[in-house]
N, C-alpha and C positions, 0 to 999 in steps of 0.2 A: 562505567563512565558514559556520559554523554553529551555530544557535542551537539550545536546550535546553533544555526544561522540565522541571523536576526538582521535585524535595519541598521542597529549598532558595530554587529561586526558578527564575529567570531565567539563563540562559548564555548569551554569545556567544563561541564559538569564531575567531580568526582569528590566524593565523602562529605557531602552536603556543602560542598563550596564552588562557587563559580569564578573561575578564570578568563579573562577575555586575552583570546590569543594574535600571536602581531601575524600572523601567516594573512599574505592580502586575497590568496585567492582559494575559493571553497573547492573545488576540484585538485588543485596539489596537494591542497589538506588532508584529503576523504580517500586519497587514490591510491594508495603504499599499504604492501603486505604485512608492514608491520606500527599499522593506522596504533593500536591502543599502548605500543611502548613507546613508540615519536612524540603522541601527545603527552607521556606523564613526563618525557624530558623536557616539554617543551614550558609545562608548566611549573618543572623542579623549580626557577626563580622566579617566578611568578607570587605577587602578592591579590590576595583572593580578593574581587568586585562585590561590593555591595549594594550596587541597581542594577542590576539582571533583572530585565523587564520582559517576561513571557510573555505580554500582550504584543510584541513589535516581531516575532515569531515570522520567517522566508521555510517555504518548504526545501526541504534537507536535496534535493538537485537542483543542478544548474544546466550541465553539458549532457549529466548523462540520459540515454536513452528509458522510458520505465517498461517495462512489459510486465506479461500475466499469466497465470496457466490457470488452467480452467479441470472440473471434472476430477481435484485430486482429495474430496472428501466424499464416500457416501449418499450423504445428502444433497450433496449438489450433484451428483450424479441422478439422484433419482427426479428429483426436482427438474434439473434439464431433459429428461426422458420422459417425464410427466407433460411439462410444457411446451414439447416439439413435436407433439404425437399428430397435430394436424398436418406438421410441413414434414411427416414422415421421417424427423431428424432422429425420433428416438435412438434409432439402433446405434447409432453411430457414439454418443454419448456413452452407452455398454459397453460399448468396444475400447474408445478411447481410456474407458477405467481402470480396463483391463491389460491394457497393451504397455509393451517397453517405453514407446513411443510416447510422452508427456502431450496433451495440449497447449503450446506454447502462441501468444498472441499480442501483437505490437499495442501496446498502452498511450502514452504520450513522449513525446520529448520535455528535455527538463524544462524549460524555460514553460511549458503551459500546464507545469502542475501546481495545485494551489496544496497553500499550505494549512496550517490549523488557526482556526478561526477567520481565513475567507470563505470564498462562496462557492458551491459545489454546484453543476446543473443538471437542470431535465432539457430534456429535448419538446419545444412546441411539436413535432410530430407523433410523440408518445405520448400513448395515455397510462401506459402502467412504466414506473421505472421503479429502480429499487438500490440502497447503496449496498456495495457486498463489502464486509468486514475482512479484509486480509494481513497477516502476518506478510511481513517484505522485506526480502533480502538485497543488502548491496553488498555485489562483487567487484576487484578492483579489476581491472585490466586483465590483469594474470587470469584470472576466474577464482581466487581466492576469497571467502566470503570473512567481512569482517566487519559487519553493520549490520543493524535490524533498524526496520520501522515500522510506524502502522498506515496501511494503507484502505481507501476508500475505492475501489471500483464500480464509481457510479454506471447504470448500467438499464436500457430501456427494452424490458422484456418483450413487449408486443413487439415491436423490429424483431429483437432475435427469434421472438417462436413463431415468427409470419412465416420465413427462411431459413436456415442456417448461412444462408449465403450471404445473409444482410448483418451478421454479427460483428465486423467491422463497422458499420453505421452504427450500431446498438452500444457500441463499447468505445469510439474514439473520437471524440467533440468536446467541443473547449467547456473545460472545468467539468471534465467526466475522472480525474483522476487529482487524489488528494493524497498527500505523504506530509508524515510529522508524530509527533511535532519535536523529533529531533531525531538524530541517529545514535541509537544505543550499539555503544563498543564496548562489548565485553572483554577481560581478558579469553575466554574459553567460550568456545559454539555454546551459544543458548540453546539452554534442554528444551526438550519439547515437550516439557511439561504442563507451559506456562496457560493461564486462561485468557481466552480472547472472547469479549463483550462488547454489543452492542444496543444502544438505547436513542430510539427516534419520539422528538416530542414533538407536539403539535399545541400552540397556544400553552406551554406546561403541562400539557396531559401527556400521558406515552401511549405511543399509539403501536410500537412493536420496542422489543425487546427480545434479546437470544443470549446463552452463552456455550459457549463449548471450550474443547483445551486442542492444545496445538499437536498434541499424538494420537487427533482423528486423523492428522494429516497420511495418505496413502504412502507419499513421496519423500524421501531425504531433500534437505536441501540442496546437499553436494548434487544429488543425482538431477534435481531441476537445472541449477547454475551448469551442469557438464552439458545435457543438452543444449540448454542458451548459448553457450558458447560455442558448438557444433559450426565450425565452417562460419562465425560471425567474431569480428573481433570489436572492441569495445574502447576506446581510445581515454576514456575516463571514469570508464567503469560503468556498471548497470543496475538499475534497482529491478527485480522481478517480484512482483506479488503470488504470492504460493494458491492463491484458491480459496472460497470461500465453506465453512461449514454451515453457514447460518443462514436459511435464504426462509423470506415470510411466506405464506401464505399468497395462492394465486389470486388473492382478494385485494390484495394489501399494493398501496402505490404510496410513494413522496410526492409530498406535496407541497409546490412555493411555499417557505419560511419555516418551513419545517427544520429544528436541530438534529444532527447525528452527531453522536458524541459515539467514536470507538477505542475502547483499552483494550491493550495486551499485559500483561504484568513484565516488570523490569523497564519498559519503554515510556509507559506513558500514556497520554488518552489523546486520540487526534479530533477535534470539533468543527463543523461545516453549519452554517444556512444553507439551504440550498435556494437557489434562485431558479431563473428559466432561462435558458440560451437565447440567442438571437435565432430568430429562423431561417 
C-alpha cells in the first residue's frame, strides 16, 4: 500500500487502485501503530478514483521532524575518511563505523522538505555538492516504524571536508532535503533486500549513475529509530534517512538544472531539478 499527499487531498494506493481518503489532516493519518490496517478500513467503502494525478505530488511530511545517520555503509565510510583527511576528520568517521553509537544528524523540519518533482538546492557557497540516495524510515510517536520512503540528502562536500564542524552548514539549508514521492505501507518491515538507484542527467546525458541493495546497510532499522528516539520524543512522528551507499567520485558535483531521479523497489522513484539557494 501507499499513501500520497497531493494538492488534491489524500491518496491510498493499494492493488492497482487509488482511493482518495476523507481524513482532513496528513499527520493523524501517518501517525498510528497500526497506519496499514486503519487505511484498508478506511477504504473498505470506498469506491476507487480515477484522476490520481502524480504530477500535483506534497512531500510525505508536514509536522514531523526529518533527520539522518551518516557512515552506516562501507562506502560512505571510506568515502568520508577519504574526504576529511585534510581537516584530520578521518579517524573519527572509523570509529563512528565501528561504534554502538550510530551517527545521527538533524535534517529539516517538515514544512521545508520538498517533494518529487520540486526543486532541490546547491549552496552559492559550494562548489562540489552531491545528492545522497537514501532509504527513509517513518516512526510514529511510539518509535514504531511503519513507513518507507525515498529520500535525497542533498549535501555540500567542500563545507563538510574543509571541517567536520561545519557539517551542519553542509547538510541543512532550504531545499537540501527531498522525500517521496509517497509513503509506502507495507503490511510486514520491508526486507532489506530491496535495490536502491540513482541516476543524474544533465541536458539528457547522465552524468553519474550508482546502484546497490539495501543489506549493504551496517544498521537495522529498529536499532537506528531506538537511538532517534534516545531521550527525544516526537509528537508526530519522525522520518530518518538511514545513510547513503552510493557516493561519486571526489570529481563529480551537481550542477543548476541538473535531474536526480532516485528509486528504491516497492516505493517508487523520487525526482528533483536542482536549482541554487539564495545566498
Amino acid at each position: 500500500m501507499k499513501l500520497y499527499r497531493t494538492k488534491q487531498g489524500f491518496y491510498a494506493e493499494f492493488q492497482e487502485e487509488y482511493f482518495q481518503l476523507p481524513c482532513p489532516d496528513w499527520d493523524t493519518l501517518i501517525n498510528r501503530d497500526d497506519l496499514h490496517s486503519y487505511v484498508l478500513t478506511q477504504i473498505a467503502g470506498l469506491t476507487p478514483v480515477l484522476d490520481f494525478e502524480s504530477k500535483d505530488l506534497l512531500p510525505p511530511a508536514v509536522s514531523q521532524e526529518v533527520w539522518a545517520s551518516g557512515v552506516t555503509y562501507y562506502r560512505s565510510k571510506v568515502a568520508r575518511m577519504e574526504e576529511s583527511k585534510g581537516a584530520c576528520g578521518g579517524m573519527f568517521y572509523d570509529k563512528v563505523y565501528e561504534a554502538e553509537r550510530p551517527e545521527l544528524f538533524f535534517k529539516a523540519l517538515g514544512y521545508k522538505v520538498v517533494g518529487s518533482g520540486g526543486t532541490v538546492n546547491i549552496r552559492p557557497d559550494s562548489i562540489r555538492n552531491v545528492p545522497e540516495p537514501e532509504w527513509t524510515l517513518y516512526a510514529t510517536t511510539s518509535g514504531k516504524i511503519v513507513g518507507y520512503t525515498v529520500g535525497n540528502d542533498m549535501s555540500s562536500k567542500c563545507i563538510e571536508c574543509e571541517n567536520p564542524l561545519y557539517m551542519s552548514q553542509a547538510k541543512i539549508y532550504d531545499g537540501s532535503a527531498a522525500l517521496g514521492p509517497c509513503l509506502y505501507v507495507p503490511a510486514e518491515p520491508m526486507a532489506q533486500n530491496a535495490v536502491i538507484s540513482i541516476e543524474v542527467r544533465r541536458s539528457e546525458r547522465i552524468v553519474f549513475q550508482g546502484i546497490t541493495t539495501l543489506d549493504q546497510l551496517k544498521r537495522t532499522p529498529d536499532e537506528l529509530i531506538g537511538w532517534l528516539y534516545r531521550s527525544s520524543t516526537f509528537r508526530a512522528g519522525a522520518f530518518l534517512m538511514t545513510g547513503t551507499g552510493l557516493v561519486p567520485s571526489s570529481d563529480f558535483t551537481v550542477e543548476v538544472g541538473d535531474t536526480v531521479a532516485i528509486s528504491i523497489d516497492k516505493i517508487g522513484q523520487l525526482t528533483n531539478v536542482v536549482g541554487l539557494a539564495k545566498a
